[in-house]
MIDRENLUM-814253 format. One record per residue: residue in three letters; y, z, x of N, C-alpha, C in turn. Coordinates in nm, 3 decimals. Example, Ala and Ser with C-alpha at 12.3 -4.5 7.8 and 13.67 -1.06 7.14 Angstrom:
2
(rec "ALA"; (-0.569; 0.780; 1.319); (-0.450; 0.780; 1.230); (-0.330; 0.780; 1.320));
(rec "SER"; (-0.225; 0.708; 1.285); (-0.106; 0.714; 1.367); (0.003; 0.787; 1.290));
//
This chain:
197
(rec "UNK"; (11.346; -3.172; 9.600); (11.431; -3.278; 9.552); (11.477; -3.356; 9.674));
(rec "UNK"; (11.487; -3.461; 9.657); (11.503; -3.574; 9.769); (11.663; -3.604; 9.815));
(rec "UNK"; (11.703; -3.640; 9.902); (11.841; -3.608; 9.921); (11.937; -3.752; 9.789));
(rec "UNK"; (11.824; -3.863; 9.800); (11.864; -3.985; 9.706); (11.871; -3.926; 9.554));
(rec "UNK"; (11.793; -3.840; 9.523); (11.781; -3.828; 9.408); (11.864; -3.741; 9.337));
(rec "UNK"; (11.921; -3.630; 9.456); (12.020; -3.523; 9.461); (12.204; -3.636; 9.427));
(rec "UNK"; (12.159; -3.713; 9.516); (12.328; -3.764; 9.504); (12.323; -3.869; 9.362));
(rec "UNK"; (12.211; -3.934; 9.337); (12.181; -4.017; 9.211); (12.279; -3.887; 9.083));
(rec "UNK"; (12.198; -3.773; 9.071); (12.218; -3.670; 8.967); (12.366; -3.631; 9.002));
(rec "UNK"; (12.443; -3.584; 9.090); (12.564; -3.554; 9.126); (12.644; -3.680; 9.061));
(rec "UNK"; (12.580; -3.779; 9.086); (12.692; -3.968; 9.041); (12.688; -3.963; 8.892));
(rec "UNK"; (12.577; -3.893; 8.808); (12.540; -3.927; 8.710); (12.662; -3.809; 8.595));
(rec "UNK"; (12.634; -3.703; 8.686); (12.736; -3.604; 8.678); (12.890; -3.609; 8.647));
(rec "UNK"; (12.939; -3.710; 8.759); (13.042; -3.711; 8.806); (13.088; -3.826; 8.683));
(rec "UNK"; (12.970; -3.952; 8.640); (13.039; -3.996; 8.516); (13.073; -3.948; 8.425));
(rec "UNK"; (12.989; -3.855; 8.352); (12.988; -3.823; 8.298); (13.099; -3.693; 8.254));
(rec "UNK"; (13.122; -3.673; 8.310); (13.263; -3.589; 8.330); (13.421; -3.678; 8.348));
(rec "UNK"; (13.404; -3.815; 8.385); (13.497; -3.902; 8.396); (13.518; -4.001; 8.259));
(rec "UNK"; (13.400; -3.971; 8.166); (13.401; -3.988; 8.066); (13.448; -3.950; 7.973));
(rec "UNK"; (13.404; -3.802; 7.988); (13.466; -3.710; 7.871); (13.589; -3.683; 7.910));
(rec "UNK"; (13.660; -3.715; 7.987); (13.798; -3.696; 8.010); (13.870; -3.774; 7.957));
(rec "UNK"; (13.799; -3.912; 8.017); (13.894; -4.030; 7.930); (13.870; -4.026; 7.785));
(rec "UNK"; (13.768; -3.977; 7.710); (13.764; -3.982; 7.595); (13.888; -3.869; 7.564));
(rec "UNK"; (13.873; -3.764; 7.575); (13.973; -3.684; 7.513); (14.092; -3.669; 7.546));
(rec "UNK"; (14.177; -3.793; 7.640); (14.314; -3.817; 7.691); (14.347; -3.728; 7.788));
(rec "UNK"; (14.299; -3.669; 7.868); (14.305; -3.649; 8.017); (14.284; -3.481; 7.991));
(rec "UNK"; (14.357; -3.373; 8.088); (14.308; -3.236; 8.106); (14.417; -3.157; 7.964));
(rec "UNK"; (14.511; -3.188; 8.008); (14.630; -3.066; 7.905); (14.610; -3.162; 7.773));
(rec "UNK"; (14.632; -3.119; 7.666); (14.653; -3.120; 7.542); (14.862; -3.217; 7.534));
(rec "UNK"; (14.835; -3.315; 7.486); (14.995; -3.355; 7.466); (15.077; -3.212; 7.406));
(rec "UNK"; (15.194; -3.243; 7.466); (15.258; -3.129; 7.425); (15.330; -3.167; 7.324));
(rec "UNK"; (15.385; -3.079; 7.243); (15.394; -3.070; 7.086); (15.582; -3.067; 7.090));
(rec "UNK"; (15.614; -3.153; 7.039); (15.795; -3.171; 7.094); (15.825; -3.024; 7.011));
(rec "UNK"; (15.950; -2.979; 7.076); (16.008; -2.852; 7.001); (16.051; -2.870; 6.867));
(rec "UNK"; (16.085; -2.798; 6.807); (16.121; -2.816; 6.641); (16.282; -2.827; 6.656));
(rec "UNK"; (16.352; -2.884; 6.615); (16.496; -2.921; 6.599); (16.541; -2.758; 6.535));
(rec "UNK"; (16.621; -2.672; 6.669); (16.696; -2.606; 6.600); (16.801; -2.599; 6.511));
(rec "UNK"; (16.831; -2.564; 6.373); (16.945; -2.541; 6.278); (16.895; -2.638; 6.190));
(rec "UNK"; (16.778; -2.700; 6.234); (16.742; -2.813; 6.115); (16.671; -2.742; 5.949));
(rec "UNK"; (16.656; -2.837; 5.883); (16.619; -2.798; 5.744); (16.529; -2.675; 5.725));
(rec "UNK"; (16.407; -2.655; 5.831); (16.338; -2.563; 5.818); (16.429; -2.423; 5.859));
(rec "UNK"; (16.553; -2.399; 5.879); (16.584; -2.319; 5.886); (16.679; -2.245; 5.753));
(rec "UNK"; (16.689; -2.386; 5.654); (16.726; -2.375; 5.545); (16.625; -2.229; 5.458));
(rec "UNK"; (16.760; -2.187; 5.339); (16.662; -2.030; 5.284); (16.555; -2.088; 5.151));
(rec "UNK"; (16.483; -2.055; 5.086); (16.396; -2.103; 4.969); (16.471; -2.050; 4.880));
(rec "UNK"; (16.441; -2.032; 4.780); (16.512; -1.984; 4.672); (16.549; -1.840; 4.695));
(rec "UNK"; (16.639; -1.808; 4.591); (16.721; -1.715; 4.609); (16.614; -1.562; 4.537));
(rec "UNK"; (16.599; -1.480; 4.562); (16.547; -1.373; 4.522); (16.548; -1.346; 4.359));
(rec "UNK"; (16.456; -1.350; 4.276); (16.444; -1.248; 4.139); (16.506; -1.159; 4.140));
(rec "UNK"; (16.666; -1.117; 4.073); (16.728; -1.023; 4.045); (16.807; -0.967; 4.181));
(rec "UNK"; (16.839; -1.050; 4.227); (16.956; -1.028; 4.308); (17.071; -1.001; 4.260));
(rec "UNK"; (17.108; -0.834; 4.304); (17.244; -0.768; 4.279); (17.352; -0.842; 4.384));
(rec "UNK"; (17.474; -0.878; 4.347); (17.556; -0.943; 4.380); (17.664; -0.928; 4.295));
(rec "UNK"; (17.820; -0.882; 4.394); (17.922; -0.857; 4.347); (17.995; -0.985; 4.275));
(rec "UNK"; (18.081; -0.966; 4.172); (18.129; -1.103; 4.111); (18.255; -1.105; 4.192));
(rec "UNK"; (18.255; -1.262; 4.211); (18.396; -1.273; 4.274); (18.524; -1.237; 4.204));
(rec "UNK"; (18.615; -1.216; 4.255); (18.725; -1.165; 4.213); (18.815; -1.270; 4.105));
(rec "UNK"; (18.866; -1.270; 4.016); (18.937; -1.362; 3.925); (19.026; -1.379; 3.995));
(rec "UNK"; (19.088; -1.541; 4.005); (19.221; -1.630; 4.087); (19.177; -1.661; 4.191));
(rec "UNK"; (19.018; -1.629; 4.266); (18.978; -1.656; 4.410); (18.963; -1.794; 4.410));
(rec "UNK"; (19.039; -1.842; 4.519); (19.066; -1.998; 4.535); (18.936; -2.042; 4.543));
(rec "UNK"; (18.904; -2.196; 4.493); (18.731; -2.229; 4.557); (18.762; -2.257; 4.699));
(rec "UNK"; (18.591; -2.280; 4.747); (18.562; -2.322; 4.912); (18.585; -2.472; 4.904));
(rec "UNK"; (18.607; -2.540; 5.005); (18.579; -2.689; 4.989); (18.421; -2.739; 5.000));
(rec "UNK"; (18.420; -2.775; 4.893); (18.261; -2.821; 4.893); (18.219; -2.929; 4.943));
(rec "UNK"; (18.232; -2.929; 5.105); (18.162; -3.063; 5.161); (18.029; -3.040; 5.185));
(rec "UNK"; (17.936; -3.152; 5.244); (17.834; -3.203; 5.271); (17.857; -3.250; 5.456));
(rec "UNK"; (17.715; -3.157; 5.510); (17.758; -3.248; 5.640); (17.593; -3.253; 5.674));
(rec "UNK"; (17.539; -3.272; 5.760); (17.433; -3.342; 5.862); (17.401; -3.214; 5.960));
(rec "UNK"; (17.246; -3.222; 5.886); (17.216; -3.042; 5.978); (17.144; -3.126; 6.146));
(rec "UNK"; (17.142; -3.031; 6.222); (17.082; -3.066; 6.350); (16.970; -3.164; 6.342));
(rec "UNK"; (16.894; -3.122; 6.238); (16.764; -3.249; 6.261); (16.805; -3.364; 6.156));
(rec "UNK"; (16.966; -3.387; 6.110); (16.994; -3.507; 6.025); (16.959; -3.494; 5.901));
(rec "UNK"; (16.907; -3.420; 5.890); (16.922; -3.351; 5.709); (17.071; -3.338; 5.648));
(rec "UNK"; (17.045; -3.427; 5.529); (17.190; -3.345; 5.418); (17.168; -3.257; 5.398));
(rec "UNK"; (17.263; -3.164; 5.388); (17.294; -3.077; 5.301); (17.454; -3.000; 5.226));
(rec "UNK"; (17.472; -3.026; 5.124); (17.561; -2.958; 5.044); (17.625; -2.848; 5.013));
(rec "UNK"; (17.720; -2.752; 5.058); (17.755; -2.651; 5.071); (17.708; -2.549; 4.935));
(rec "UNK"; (17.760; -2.693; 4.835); (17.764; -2.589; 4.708); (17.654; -2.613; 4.638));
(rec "UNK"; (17.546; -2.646; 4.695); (17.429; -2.656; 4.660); (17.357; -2.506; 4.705));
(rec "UNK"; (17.420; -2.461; 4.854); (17.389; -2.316; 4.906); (17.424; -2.216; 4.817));
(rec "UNK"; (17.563; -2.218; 4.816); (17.658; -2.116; 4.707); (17.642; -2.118; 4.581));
(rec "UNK"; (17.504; -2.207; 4.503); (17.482; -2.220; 4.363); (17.402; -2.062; 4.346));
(rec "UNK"; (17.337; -2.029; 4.474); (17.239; -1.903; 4.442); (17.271; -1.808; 4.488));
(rec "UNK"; (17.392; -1.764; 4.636); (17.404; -1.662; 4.682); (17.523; -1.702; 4.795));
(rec "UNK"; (17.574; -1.584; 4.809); (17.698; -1.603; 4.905); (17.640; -1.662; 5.011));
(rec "UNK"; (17.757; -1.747; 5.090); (17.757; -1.832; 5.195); (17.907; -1.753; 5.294));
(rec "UNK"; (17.785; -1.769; 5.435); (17.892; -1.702; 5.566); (17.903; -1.847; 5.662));
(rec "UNK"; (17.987; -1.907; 5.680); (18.004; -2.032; 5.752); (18.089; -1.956; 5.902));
(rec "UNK"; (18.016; -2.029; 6.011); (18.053; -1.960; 6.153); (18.059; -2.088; 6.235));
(rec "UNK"; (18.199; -2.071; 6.237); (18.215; -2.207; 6.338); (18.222; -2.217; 6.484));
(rec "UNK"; (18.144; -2.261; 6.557); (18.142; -2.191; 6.651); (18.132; -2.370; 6.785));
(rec "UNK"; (18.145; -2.343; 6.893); (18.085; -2.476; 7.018); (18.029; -2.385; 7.090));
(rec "UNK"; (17.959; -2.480; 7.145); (17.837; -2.428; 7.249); (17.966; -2.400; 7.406));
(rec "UNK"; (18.070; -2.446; 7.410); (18.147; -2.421; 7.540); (18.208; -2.253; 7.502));
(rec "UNK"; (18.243; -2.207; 7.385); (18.296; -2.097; 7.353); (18.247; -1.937; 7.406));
(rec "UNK"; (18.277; -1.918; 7.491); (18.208; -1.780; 7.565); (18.248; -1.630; 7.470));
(rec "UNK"; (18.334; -1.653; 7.391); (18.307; -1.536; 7.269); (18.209; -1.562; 7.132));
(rec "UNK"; (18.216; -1.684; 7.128); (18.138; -1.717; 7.032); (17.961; -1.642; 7.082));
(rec "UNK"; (17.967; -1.748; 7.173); (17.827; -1.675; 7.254); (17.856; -1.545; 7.293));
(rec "UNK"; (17.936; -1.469; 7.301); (17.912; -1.301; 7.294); (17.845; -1.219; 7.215));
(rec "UNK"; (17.939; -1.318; 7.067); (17.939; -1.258; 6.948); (17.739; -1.268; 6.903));
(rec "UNK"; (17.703; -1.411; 6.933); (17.576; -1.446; 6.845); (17.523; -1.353; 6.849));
(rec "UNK"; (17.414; -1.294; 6.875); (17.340; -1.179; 6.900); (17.340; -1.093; 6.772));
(rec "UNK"; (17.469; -1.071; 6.785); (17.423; -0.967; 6.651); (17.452; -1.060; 6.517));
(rec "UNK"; (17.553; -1.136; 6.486); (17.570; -1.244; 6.407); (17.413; -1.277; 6.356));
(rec "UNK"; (17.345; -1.321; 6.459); (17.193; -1.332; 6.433); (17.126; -1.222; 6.384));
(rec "UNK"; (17.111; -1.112; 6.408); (17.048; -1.024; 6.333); (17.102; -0.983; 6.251));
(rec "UNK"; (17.254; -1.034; 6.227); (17.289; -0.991; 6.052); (17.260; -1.086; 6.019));
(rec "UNK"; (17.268; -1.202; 6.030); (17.216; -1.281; 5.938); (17.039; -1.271; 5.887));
(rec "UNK"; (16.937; -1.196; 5.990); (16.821; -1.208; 5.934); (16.808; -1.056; 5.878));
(rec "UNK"; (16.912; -0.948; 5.890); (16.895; -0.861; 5.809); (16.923; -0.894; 5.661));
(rec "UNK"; (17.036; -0.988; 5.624); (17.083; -1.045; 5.486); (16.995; -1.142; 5.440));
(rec "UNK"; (16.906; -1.200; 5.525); (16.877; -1.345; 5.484); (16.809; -1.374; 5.319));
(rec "UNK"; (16.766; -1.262; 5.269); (16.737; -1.307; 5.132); (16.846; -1.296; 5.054));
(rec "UNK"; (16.957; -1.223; 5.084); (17.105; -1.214; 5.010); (17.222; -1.322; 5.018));
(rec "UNK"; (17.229; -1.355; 5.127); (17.339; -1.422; 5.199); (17.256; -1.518; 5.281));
(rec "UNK"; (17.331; -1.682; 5.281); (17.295; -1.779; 5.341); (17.416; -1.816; 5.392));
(rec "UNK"; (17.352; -1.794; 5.635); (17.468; -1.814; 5.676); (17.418; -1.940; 5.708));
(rec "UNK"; (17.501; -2.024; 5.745); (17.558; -2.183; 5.859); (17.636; -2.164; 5.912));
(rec "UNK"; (17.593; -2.218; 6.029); (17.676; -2.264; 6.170); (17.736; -2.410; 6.097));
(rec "UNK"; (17.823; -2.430; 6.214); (17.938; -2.527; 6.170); (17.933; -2.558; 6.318));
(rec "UNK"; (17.903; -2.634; 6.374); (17.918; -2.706; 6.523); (18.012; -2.801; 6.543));
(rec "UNK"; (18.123; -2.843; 6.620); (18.203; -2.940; 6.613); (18.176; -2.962; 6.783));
(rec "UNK"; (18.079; -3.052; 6.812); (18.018; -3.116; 6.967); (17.990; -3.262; 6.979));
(rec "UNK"; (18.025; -3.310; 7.091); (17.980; -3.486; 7.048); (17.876; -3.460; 7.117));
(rec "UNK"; (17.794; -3.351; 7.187); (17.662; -3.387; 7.264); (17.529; -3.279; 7.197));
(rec "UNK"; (17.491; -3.360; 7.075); (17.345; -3.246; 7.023); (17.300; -3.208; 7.088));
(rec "UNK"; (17.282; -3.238; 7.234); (17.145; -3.159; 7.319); (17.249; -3.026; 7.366));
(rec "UNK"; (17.363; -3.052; 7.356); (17.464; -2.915; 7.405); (17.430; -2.770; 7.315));
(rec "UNK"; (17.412; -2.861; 7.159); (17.439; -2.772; 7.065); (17.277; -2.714; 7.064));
(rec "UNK"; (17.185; -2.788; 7.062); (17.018; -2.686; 7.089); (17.025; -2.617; 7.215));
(rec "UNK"; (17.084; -2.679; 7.301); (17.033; -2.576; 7.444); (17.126; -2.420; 7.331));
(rec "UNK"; (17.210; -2.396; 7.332); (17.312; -2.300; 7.263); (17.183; -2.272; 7.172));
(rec "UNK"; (17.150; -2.298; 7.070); (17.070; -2.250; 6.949); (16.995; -2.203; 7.017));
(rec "UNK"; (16.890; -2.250; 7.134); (16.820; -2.214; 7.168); (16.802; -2.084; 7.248));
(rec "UNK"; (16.930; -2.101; 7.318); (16.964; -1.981; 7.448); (16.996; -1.843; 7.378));
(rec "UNK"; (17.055; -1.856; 7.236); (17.108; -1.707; 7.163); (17.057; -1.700; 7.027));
(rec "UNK"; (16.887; -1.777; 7.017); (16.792; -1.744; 6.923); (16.840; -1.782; 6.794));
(rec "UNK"; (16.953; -1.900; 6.746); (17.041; -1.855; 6.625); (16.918; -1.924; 6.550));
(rec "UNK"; (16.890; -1.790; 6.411); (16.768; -1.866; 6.328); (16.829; -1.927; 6.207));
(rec "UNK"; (16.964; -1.965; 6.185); (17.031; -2.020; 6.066); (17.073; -2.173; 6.076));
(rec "UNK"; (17.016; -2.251; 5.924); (17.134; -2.379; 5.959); (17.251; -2.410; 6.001));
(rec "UNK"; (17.259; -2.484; 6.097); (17.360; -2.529; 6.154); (17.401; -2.715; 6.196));
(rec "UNK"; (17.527; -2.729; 6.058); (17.555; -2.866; 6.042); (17.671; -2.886; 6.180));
(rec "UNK"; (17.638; -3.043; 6.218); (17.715; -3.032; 6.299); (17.784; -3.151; 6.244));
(rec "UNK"; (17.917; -3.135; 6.287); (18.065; -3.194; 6.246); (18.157; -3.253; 6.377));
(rec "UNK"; (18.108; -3.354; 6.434); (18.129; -3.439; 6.544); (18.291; -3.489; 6.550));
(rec "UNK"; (18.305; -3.497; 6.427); (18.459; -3.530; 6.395); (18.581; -3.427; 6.360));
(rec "UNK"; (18.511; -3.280; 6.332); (18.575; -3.164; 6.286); (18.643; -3.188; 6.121));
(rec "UNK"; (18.594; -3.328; 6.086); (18.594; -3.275; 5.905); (18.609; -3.155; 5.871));
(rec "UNK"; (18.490; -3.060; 5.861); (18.430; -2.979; 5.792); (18.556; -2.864; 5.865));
(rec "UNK"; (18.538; -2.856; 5.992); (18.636; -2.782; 6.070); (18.818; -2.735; 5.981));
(rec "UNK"; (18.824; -2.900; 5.960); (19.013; -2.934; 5.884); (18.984; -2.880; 5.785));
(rec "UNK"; (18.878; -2.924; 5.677); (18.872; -2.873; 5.558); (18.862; -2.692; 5.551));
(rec "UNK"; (18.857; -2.624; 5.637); (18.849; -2.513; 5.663); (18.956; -2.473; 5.747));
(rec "UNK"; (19.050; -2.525; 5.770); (19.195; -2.501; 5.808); (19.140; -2.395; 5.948));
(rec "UNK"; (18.996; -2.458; 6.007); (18.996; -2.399; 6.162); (19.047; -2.480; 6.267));
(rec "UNK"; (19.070; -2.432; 6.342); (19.187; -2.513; 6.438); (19.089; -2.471; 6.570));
(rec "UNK"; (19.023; -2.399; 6.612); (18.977; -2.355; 6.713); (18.892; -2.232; 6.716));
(rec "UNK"; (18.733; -2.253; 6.814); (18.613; -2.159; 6.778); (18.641; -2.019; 6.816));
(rec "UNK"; (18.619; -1.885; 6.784); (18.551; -1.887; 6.699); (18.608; -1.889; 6.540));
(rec "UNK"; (18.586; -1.896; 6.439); (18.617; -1.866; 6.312); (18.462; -1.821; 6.234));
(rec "UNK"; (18.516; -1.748; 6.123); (18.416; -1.707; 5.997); (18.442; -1.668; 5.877));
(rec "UNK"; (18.373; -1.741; 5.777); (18.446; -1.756; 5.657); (18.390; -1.724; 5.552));
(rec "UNK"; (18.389; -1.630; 5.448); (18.272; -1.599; 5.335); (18.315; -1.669; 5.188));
(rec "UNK"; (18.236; -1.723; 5.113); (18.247; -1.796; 4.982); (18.120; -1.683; 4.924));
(rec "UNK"; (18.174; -1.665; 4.845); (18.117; -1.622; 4.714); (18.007; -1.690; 4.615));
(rec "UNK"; (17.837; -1.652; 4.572); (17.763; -1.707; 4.481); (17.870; -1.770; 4.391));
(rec "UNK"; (17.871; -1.920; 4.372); (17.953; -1.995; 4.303); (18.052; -2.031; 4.331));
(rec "UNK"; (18.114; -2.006; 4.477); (18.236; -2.112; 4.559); (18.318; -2.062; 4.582));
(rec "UNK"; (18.347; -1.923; 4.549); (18.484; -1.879; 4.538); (18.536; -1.844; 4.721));
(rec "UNK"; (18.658; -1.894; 4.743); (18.668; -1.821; 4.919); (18.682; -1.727; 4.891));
(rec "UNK"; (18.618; -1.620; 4.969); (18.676; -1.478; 4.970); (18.730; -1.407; 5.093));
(rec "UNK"; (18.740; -1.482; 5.213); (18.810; -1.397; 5.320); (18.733; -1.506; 5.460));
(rec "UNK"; (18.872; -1.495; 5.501); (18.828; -1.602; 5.633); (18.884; -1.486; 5.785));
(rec "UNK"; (18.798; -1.543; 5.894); (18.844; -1.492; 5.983); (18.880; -1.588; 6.127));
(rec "UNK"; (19.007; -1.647; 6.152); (19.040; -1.701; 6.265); (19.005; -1.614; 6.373));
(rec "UNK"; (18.952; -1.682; 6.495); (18.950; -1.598; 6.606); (18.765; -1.531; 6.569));
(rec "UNK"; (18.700; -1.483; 6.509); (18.593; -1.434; 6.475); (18.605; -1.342; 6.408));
(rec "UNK"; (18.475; -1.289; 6.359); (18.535; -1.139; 6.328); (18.322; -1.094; 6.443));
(rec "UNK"; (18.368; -0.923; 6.466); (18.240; -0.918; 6.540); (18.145; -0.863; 6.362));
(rec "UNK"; (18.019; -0.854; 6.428); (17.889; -0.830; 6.329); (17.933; -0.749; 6.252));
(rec "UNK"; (17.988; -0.615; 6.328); (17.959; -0.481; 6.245); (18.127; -0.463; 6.093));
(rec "UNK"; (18.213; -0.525; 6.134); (18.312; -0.553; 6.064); (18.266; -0.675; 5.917));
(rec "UNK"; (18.192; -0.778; 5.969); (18.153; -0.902; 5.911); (18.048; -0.788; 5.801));
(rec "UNK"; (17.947; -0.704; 5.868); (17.881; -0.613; 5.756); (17.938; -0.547; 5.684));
(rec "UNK"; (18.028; -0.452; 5.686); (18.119; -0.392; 5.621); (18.152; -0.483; 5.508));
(rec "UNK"; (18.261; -0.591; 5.563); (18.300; -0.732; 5.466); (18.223; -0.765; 5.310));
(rec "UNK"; (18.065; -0.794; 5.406); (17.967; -0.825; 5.352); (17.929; -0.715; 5.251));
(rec "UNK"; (17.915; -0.603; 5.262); (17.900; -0.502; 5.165); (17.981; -0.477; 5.055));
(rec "UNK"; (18.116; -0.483; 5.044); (18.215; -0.477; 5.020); (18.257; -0.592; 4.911));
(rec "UNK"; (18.254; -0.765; 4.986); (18.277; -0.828; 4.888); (18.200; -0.886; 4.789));
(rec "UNK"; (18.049; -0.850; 4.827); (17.931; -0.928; 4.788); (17.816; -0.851; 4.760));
(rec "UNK"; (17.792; -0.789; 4.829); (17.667; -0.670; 4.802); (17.679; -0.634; 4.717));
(rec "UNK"; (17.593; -0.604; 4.610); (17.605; -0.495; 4.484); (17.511; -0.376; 4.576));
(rec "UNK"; (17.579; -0.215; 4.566); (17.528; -0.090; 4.624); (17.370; -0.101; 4.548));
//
């Protein structure tokens, strides 16, 4: 092979590879934006076939049934949740260093309950990217509406994070906790006011 004919085939090469690059938009694959934590897909599907569930207690005050704006801007309706199964609302900010103590297990009770009980976060932050880095950093796999103005916060007579609050399949409040309550107490709760054994 001739040294002309060697570098001809190398050029011919070298297009050809400068080709298929530009055809398929350069070396890496575009990257795929992250999924909006607490957004709709974290919402539950329907509620289970024959779900045992304790009846709320007669005289139990209702919850306030607002509507707020989940992380990825989804409505959603409280008592649209509480039409099928108890609701655990956890109010929590991404600056709160007990709150973030607490998540961890909060999170795995919530995905030990998750076909029983539908929890939400309650965020009161003016900076969303505050509130995903947080979702993100302590894995939380539950909706979480955020409340920029603390509406949802007043209507829940929370004054400051952490708080947690249980409503009953069909609205009823059944027990709030200022200050937090930790996982293993919140299970107990959970057994107790809502679980059928």
């Amino acid at each position: 092979m001739t040294r002309g004919y060697a570098v001809r085939l190398a050029a011919v090469a070298l297009a050809a590879a400068l080709t298929a690059t530009a055809c398929s938009g350069g070396g890496d694959p575009p990257a795929r934006p992250e999924p909006v934590a607490g957004g709709a897909a974290a919402l539950p599907g329907p509620a289970p076939a024959g779900l045992a569930l304790r009846p709320a207690p007669s005289g139990a005050p209702g919850a306030p049934a607002v509507t707020g704006a989940l992380t990825d801007g989804s409505r959603v309706a409280l008592a649209d949740l509480w039409a099928d199964r108890p609701v655990v609302l956890v109010f929590f900010t991404s600056w709160c260093t007990l709150c973030a103590d607490r998540q961890a297990a909060l999170g795995e009770l919530a995905r030990r309950h998750r076909d029983a009980v539908v929890f939400v976060g309650v965020a009161t932050e003016y900076k969303p990217e505050d509130v995903q880095r947080y979702l993100r950093e302590h894995r939380v796999g539950y909706p979480v509406v955020l409340d920029a103005d603390g509406g949802i916060w007043r209507s829940y007579a929370v004054r400051e994070p952490p708080a947690v609050v249980v409503v009953a399949r069909g609205g009823a409040l059944l027990r709030g906790w200022p200050g937090g309550v930790d996982a293993a107490a919140l299970d107990a709760e959970l057994r107790r006011l809502v679980l059928a054994p």
